[in-house]
N, C-alpha and C positions, 0 to 999 in steps of 0.2 A: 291393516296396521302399517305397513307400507307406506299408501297415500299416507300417515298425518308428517311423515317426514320430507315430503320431498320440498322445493324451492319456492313454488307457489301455495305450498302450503302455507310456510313459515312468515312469508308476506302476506298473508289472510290474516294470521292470526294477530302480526304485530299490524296490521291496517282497523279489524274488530277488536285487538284492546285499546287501541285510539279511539276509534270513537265510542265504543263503550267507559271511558274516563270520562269524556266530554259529557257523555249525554247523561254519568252520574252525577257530574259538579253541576250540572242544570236541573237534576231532579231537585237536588238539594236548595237549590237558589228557588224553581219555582214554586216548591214543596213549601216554603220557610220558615224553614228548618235554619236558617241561619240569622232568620232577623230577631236583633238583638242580642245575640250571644256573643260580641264583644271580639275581643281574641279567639276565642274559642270556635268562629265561624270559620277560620280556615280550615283548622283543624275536620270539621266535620264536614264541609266541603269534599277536603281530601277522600274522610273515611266513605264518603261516601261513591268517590269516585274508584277507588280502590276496591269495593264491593261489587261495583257492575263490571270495573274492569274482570275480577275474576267470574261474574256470570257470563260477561262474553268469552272468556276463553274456555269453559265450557262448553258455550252455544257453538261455536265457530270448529271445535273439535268435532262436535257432533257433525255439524255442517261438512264436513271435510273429510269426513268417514262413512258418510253416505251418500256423498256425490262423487260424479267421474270432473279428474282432473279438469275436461276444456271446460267445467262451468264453474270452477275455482277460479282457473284465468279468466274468466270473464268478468266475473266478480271483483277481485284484484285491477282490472283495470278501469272498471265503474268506482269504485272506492278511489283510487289513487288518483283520478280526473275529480274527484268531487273535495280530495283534501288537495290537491297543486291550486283548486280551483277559490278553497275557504282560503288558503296560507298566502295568495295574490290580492282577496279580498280584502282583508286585515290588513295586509302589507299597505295598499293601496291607502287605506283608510289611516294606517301610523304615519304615512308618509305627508298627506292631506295636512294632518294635525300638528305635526315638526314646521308646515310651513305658512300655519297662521301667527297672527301677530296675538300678542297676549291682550291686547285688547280686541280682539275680535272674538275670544274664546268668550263663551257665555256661562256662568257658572248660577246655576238656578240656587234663590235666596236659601241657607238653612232653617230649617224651622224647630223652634228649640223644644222640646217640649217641661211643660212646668212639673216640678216634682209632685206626688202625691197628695202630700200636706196643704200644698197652694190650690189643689184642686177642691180638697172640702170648703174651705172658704175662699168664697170670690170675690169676698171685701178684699183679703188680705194679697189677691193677685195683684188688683191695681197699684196699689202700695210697694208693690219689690219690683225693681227693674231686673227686667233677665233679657 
């Protein structure tokens, strides 16, 4: 009981609900679970991040109550080299994009899709400009 309080604890466990957030808003995205749900896909994104976040801070308790401290610090500092290392890569990558010209940004065509109705008849597609 001990170990779950000490300093490298608490930096495990806020390093494992990081990336257990992250890795929920991607199950959601690859899962999707958000395509087409409008407004509502943030929303579920969230909740979905907020669920794994609380499965890691279970897992990482667990994790931390049966190992010995030096493989917490180890861990902790495999983690915090891998997020210094994602937060440089984004960076690098927002930086990249503030200093293109807005004609060199490529924006791939929308594709609209036709309502229902238009799709029973395909006389009446040609007929409606969308």
């Amino acid at each position: 009981m001990k170990n779950l309080f000490r300093p490298s604890a608490w930096l495990f466990y806020l390093l494992t609900m990081f990336y257990s957030f992250i890795l929920g808003g991607f199950t959601a995205k690859w899962s999707g679970a958000v395509n087409g749900q409008g407004l509502a896909g943030g929303a579920i994104v969230l909740f979905y991040g907020l669920i794994a976040t609380a499965v890691g801070l279970v897992f990482a308790f667990y994790i931390v109550s049966r190992s010995k401290e030096s493989l917490i610090k180890r861990l902790n500092i495999i983690l915090t080299v891998i997020f210094i290392l994602i937060v440089a890569f984004y960076s690098y990558r927002y930086f990249q994009y503030k200093t293109l010209n807005p004609s060199e940004i490529v924006n791939p065509p929308m594709q609209t899709k036709l309502p229902p109705a238009l799709n029973i008849f395909p006389m009446i597609k040609d007929m409606v400009l969308i």
